[in-house]
C-alpha positions as CSV (number, residue, x, y, z in Angstrom):
1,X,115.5,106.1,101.0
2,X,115.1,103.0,102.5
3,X,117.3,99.4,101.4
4,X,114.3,97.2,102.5
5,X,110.9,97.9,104.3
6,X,108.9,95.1,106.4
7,X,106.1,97.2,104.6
8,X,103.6,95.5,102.6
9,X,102.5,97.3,99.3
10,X,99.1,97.9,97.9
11,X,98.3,95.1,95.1
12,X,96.2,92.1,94.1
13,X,93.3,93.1,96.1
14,X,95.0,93.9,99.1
15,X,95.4,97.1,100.9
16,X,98.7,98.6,101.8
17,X,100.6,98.4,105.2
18,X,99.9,101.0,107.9
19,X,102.2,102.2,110.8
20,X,104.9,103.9,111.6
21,X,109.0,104.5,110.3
22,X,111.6,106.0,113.7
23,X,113.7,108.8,112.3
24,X,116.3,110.0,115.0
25,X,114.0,108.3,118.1
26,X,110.6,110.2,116.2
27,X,108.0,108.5,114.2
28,X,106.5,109.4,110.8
29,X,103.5,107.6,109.9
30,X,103.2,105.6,106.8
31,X,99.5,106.4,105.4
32,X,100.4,104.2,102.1
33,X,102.4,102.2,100.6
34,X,102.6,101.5,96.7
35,X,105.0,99.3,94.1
36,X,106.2,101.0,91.1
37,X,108.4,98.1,89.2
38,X,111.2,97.3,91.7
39,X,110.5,100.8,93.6
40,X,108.1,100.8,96.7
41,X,107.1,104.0,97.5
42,X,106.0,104.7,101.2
43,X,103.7,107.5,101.8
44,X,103.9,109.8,104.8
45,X,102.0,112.3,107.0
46,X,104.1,114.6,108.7
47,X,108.0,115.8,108.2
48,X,110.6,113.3,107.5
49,X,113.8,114.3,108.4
50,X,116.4,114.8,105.4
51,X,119.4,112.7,106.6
């Protein structure tokens, strides 16, 4: 869980952010990226680590 992403999510015609989050000095990539209410939801490819 993140407290803020530089992220953009998909909406108003636009599509969402691509690229990468570093979890302990490894990257995840971010294939979407979507707003539900106040929640933006950041979709990955790969493992993300759990802490």
């Amino acid at each position: 869980i993140l407290e803020e992403t530089a992220f953009y999510p998909e909406g108003g015609g636009q599509p969402a952010d691509h690229g990468y989050l570093m979890f302990n000095k490894k990257r995840s990539k971010v294939v979407d990226v979507q707003k539900i209410g106040n929640i933006i939801i950041h979709v990955m490819k790969g493992s993300v680590p759990q802490e």
